[in-house]
C-alpha positions in Angstrom: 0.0 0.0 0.0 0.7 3.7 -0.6 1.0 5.0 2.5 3.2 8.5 2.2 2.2 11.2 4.2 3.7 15.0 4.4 2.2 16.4 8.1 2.6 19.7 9.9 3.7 18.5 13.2 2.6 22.1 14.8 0.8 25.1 14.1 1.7 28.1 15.9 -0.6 30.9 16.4 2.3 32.9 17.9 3.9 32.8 14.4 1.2 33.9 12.7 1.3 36.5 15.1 5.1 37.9 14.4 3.6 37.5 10.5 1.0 40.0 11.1 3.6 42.3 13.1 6.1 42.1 10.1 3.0 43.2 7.5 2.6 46.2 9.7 5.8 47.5 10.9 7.4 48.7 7.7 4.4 51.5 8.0 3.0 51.2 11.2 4.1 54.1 14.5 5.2 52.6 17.3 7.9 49.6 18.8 8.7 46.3 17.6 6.4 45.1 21.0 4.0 47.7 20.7 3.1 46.5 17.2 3.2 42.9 18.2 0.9 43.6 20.9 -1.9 44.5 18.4 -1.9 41.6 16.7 -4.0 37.9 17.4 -6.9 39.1 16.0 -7.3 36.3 13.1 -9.6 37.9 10.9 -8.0 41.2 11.4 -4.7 39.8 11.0 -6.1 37.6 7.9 -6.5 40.4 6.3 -3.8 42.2 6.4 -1.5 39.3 5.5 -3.3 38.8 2.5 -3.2 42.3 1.2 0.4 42.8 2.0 1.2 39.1 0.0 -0.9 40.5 -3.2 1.7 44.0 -3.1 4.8 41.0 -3.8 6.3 41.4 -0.2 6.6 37.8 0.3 9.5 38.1 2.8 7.2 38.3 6.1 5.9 34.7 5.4 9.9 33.8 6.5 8.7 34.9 9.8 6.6 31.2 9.9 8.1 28.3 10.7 7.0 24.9 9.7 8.1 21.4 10.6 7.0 18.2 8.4 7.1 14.7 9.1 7.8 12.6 5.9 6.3 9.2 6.8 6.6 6.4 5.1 7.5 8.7 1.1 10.2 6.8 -0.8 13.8 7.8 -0.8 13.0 9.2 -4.7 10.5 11.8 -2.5 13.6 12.5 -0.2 15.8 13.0 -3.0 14.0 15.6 -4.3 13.2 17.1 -0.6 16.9 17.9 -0.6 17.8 19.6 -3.2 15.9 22.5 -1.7 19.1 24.6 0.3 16.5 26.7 2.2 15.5 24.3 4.6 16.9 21.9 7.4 16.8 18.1 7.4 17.1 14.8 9.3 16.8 11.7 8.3 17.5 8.0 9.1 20.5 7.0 8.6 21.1 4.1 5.9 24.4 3.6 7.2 23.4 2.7 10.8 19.5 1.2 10.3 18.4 -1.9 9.3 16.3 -1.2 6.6 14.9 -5.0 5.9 11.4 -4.0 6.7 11.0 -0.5 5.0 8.9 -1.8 2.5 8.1 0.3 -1.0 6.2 2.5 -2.4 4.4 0.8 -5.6 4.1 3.2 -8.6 0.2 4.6 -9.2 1.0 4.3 -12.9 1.9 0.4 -12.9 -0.2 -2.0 -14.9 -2.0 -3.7 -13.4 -0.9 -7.1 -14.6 2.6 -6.2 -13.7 2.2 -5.7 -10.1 3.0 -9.2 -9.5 6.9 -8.8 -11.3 6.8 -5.7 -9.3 6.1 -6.8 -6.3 8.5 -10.1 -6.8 11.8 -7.5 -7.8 11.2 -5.7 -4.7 11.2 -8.4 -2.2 14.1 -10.3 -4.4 16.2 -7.0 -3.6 15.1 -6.8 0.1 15.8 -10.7 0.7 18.9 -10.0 -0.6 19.9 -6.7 1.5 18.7 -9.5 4.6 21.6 -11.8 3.1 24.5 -9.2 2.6 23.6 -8.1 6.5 23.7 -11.4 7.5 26.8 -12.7 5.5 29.0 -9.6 7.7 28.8 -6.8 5.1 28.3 -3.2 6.5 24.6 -1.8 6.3 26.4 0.5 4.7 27.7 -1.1 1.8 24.6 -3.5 1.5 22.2 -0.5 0.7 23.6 -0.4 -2.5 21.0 -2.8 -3.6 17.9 -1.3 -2.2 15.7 -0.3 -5.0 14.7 4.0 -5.1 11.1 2.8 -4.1 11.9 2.0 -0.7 10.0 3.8 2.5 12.2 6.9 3.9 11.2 9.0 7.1 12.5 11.9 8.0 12.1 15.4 9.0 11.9 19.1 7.3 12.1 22.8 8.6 11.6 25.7 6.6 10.1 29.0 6.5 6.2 30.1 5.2 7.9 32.0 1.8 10.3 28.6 0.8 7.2 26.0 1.8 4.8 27.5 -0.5 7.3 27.6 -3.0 8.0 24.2 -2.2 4.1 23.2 -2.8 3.8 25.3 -6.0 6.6 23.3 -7.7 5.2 19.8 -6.1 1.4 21.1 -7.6 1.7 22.5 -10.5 5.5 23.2 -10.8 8.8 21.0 -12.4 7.2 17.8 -10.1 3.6 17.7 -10.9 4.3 14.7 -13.6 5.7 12.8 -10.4 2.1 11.0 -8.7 4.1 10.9 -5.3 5.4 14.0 -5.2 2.1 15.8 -6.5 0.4 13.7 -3.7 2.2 15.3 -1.2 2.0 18.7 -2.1 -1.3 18.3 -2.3 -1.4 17.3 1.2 0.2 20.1 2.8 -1.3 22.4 0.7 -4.3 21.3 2.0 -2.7 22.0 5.6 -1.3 25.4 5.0 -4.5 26.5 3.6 -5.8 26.7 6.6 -3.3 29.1 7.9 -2.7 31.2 5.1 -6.3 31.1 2.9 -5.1 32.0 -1.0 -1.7 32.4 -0.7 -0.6 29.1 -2.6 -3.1 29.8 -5.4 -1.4 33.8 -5.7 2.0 32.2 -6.1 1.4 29.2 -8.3 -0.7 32.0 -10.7 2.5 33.4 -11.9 5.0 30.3 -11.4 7.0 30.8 -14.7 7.7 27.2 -16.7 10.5 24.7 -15.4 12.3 23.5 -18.8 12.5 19.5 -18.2 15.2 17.0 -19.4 13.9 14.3 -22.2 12.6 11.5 -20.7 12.8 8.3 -22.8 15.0 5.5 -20.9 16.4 3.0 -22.2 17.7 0.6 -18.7 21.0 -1.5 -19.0 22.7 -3.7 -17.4 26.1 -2.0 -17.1 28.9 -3.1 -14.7 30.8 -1.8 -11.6 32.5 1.6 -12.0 34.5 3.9 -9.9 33.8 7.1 -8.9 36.2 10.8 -10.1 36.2 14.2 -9.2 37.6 16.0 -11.6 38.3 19.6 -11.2 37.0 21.9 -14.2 37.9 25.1 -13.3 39.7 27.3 -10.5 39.4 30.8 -9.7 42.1 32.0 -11.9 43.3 34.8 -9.9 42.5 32.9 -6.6 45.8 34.0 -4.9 45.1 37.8 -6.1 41.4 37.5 -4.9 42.1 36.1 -1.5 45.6 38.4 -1.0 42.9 41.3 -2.0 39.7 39.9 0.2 42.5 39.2 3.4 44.3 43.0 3.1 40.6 44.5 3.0 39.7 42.7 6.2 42.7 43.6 7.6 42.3 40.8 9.9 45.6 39.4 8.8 48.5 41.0 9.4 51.4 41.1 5.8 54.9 39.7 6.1 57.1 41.6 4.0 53.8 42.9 1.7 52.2 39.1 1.1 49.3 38.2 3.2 48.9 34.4 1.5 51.5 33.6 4.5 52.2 29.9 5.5 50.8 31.4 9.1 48.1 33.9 7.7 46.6 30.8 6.0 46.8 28.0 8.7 44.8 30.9 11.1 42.3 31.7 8.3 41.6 28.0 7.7 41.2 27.7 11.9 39.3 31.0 11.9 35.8 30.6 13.1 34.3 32.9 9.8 37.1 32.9 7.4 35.1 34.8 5.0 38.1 35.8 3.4 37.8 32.5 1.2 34.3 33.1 -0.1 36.1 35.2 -2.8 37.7 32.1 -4.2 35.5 29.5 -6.3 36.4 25.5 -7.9 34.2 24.0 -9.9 34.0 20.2 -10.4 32.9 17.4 -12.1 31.9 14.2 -10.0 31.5 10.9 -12.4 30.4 8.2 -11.3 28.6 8.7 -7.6 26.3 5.9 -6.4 22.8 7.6 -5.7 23.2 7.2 -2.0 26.0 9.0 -2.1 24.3 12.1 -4.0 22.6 13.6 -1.0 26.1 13.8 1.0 26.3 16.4 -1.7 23.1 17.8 -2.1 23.1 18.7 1.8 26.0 21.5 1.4 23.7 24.1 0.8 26.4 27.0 0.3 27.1 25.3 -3.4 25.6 25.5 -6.9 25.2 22.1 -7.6 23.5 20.1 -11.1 22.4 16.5 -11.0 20.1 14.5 -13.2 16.7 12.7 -12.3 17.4 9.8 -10.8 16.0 7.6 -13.7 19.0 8.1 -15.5 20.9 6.1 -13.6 19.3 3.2 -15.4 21.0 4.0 -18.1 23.9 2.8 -18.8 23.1 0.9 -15.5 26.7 0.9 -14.1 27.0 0.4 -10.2 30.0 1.2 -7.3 31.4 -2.3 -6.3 32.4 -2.1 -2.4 35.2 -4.0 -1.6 33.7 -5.8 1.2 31.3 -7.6 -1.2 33.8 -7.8 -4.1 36.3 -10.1 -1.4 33.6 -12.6 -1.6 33.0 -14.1 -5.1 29.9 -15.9 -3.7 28.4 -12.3 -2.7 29.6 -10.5 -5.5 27.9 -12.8 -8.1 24.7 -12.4 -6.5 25.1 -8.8 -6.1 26.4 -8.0 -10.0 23.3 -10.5 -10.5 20.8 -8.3 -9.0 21.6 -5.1 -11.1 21.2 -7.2 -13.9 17.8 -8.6 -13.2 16.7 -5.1 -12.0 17.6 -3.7 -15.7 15.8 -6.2 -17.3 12.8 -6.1 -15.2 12.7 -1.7 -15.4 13.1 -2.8 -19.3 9.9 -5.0 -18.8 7.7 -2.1 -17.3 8.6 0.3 -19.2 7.6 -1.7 -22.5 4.3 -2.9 -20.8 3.3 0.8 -19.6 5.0 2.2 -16.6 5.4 6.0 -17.6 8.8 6.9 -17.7 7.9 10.1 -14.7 8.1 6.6 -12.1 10.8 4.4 -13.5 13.2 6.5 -10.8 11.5 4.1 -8.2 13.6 1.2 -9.9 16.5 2.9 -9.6 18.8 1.2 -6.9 21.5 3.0 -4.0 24.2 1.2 -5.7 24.0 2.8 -9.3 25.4 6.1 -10.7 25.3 9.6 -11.5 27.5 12.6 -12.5 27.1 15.5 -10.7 28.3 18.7 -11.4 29.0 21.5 -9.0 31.1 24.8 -7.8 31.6 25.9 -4.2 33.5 29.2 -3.1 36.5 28.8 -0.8 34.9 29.2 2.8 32.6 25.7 1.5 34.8 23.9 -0.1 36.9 24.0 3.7 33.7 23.2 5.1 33.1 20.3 3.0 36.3 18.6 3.3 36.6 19.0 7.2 33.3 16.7 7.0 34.3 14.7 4.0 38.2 13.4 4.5 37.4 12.4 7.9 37.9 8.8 8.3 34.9 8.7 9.8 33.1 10.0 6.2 31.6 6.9 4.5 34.5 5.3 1.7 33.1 6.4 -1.1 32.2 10.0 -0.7 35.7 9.9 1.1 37.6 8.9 -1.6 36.0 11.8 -4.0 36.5 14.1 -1.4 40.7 13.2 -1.0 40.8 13.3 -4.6 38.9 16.6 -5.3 41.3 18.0 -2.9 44.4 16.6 -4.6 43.5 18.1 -7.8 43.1 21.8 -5.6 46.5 21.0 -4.0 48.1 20.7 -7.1 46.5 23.8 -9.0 47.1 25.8 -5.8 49.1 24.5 -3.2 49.6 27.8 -1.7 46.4 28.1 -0.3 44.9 24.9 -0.3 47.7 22.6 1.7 46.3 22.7 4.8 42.8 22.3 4.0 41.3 18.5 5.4 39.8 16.7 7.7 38.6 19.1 11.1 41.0 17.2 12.9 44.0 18.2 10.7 42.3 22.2 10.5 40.8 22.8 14.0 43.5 20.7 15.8 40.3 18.6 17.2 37.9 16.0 16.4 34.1 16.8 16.4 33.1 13.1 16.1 33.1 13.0 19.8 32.6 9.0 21.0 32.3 7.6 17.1 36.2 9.4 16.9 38.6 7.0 14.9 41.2 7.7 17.7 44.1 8.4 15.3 43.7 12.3 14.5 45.8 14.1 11.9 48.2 16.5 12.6 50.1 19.3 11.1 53.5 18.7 10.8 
C-alpha cells in the first residue's frame, strides 16, 4: 500500500502573530512590542497578510516556521526534498538502520498485470539486502541494492515564503508529472491552507515554466564503476582574490607585503568565519557517484550544484562495487546479478506501460550519476573538514581526498592545509564515534 504522508507537526498561532507584526511594521508608528501587541486578531490579522502578500512582499511569510514529518515517502521523494538549500533536514540514517522492513512505495501508474513482477523484484532485492547483513557486510555497503522505491522518514524545517514555494513546484510546478510527489504537495497544501487562505493559489498564478530534461529511458545492465572528481575550473586569480579579500579585512597582518603567508593561512583555515575565502571559487565534475551518495552532496547548501533525475541512472546501469562484497566471489555474483535482473525487469515495465515520470522508483543506492558543482573557498573548507574524515563513509571519502588533490596541485599555496577538522581545528568533532588516530600538522 501507498501510504506516504507530508504532516505539519505544529501550528503556531504565535507565528502567525510575528507574520502580522512584520506586514505592519514597515508602515505602522510605534515599537517592535507595541506593534506585536496588536496583533491575534485572526480575521484582522487575515486580512492584512493577505493584502500585503498580493503587493509581492513575500518576505514576512519567513517569519513562519514549519516542521513536516515525511512518513513512510520513498527515498525518490527524499531525494528531491533535498535539493531545496533553504530548509533543514534529518533523516534515518542508511548507514546505521536496518532497513529489511522498510517496505516500497508501488508506482500509481503500474499496470496492473505487472504488479506481480513488481512486487517479486522488490522483495528479491530486500531478501537480498537481509543476506548481505547477514553474510557480515556493512549496512552501509549492502544499501547499495535497495531499489529507489523504498519507504524513507525523515524530518523538514523551513520557512512560510520557501514551503509555498515548495508546494507550487510539487502542484503545478517541475514535479507535478511525479504522482508521489504531487500527492504530497497536495497534502500540505491542503494544511497550509488553513493558515494562510489563497496564498498558494497567488503564487502558483505566476510560477513561470520549469524547462525539463527528455525523458525516454532506455535501462542496461552495465557493470561496476569507480567514482572521479575532476576539477574543471579554479578561480584564476585565486591567490590575487584572497591576497585582496585578506588586506581589505585587515584581519591578517602582511609579512614583508604578502598576506597568502604559511601562518596567515593556517589561522584563516582555523578562523571561526574565514570569510576571506568566499572570494575564491572550484568548480567540479563528479562521475560516477552511487545515488546514496548524491545527498552527501546535495546537503551543502552553500554550493551551486547540477544533477540529473534519478531515472538516469538506469541508463547505462553501471553500479559502485564495495570491496567488502567484491572479497567474496559468492556475494559478488549475486550482487552484480541483482543489477542485472533489475535492468531487465525496469526494461519489462517500461515496455508494458510504466510512464517513464516513475521508472526512478527502480533505480537502486548502488548505481550512478554525475554531478556537477562549484563551491566558493569558505565551503569547499567546510566540505572537506566533513568529507576526508575517516569517519566519512568510503566512497564519498575517496571523491573528497581526490577533489582535494586536484586543488593541492593547482594551488598548493592556499589549499595545503585544508582536510579533515582534525587536521584544521586541531580537534575532532566526532566525539565518541572518533577514529582515535587524528591528523596533525606537521
Amino acid at each position: 500500500m501507498n501510504q506516504a504522508r507530508a504532516i505539519l507537526l505544529f501550528e503556531n498561532e504565535n507565528q502567525r502573530c510575528v507574520v502580522a507584526s512584520a506586514a505592519r511594521i514597515s508602515t505602522g508608528e510605534g515599537t517592535a512590542m507595541e506593534i506585536f501587541s496588536r496583533a491575534g486578531n485572526p480575521e484582522k490579522d487575515g486580512k492584512l497578510i493577505k493584502k500585503v502578500l498580493s503587493s509581492g512582499h513575500k518576505s514576512i511569510l519567513e517569519h513562519q516556521f514549519f516542521s513536516i514529518a515525511f512518513n513512510d515517502v520513498s527515498v525518490l521523494a527524499e531525494q528531491f526534498m533535498i535539493e531545496h538549500r533553504l530548509a533543514s533536514y534529518t533523516v534515518k540514517s542508511r548507514r546505521y538502520v536496518n532497513y529489511s522492513g522498510a517496505g516500497y512505495l508501488v508506482p500509481t501508474g503500474l499496470p496492473k498485470n505487472q504488479l506481480s513482477a513488481y512486487r517479486s523484484g522488490m522483495d528479491r532485492l530486500f531478501a537480498l539486502y537481509d543476506r548481505l547483513c547477514a553474510a557480515g557486510v556493512p549496512r552501509e555497503d549492502a544499501r547499495f541494492i535497495l531499489p529507489y522505491s523504498f519507504r524513507s522518514n525523515f524530518y523538514m524545517t523551513l520557512n512560510g515564503r520557501e514551503l509555498v514555494r515548495l508546494i507550487g513546484e510539487m502542484c503545478c510546478g517541475r514535479a507535478a508529472n511525479q504522482p508521489e510527489l504531487k500527492r504530497l504537495g497536495e497534502q500540505l497544501k491542503e494544511q497550509v491552507e488553513k493558515l494562510y487562505p489563497g496564498v498558494i493559489a497567488a503564487e502558483t498564478a505566476h510560477m513561470p515554466p520549469c524547462a525539463l530534461p527528455e525523458r525516454n529511458i532506455t535501462p542496461a545492465a552495465g557493470g561496476p564503476v569507480k567514482g572521479e572528481g575532476r576539477l574543471l575550473a579554479l578561480s584564476e586569480d585565486c591567490r590575487e582574490a584572497l591576497s585582496q579579500a585578506m588586506a581589505f579585512s585587515g584581519r591578517f597582518p602582511p609579512v614583508n607585503g604578502t598576506y597568502l603567508t604559511r601562518e596567515n593561512l593556517r589561522a584563516l583555515t582555523g578562523d571561526q568565519r574565514p570569510r576571506e575565502l568566499e572570494f575564491i571559487h572550484a568548480r567540479f565534475l563528479i562521475r560516477n557517484v552511487s545515488l546514496a551518495s548524491v545527498t552527501h552532496f546535495t546537503r551543502h547548501r552553500m554550493q551551486s550544484l547540477l544533477a540529473p533525475e534519478v531515472s538516469r541512472a538506469l541508463e547505462p546501469g553501471n553500479y559502485v562495487l564495495p570491496e567488502t562484497i567484491q572479497a567474496d566471489p559468492a556475494l559478488r555474483a549475486l550482487y552484480e546479478d541483482a543489477f542485472r535482473q533489475q535492468a531487465a525487469l525496469a526494461r519489462e515495465l517500461l515496455a508494458a506501460g510504466l510512464p517513464v515520470e516513475e521508472a526512478g522508483y527502480l533505480a537502486l543506492a548502488g548505481q550512478v550519476i554525475d554531478l556537477m558543482l562549484e563551491m566558493n573557498g569558505r565551503e569547499l573548507l567546510h566540505f572537506l573538514k566533513l568529507r576526508t574524515c575517516s569517519r566519512a563513509q568510503w566512497e564519498i571519502r575517496a571523491l573528497a581526498e581526490e577533489m582535494l588533490a586536484h586543488l593541492q596541485k593547482a594551488c598548493p599555496e592556499i589549499f595545503r592545509d585544508f582536510g579533515p577538522s582534525c587536521l584544521v581545528e586541531g580537534r575532532c568533532p566526532e566525539g565518541r564515534l572518533s577514529c582515535g588516530k587524528p591528523r596533525t600538522r606537521q
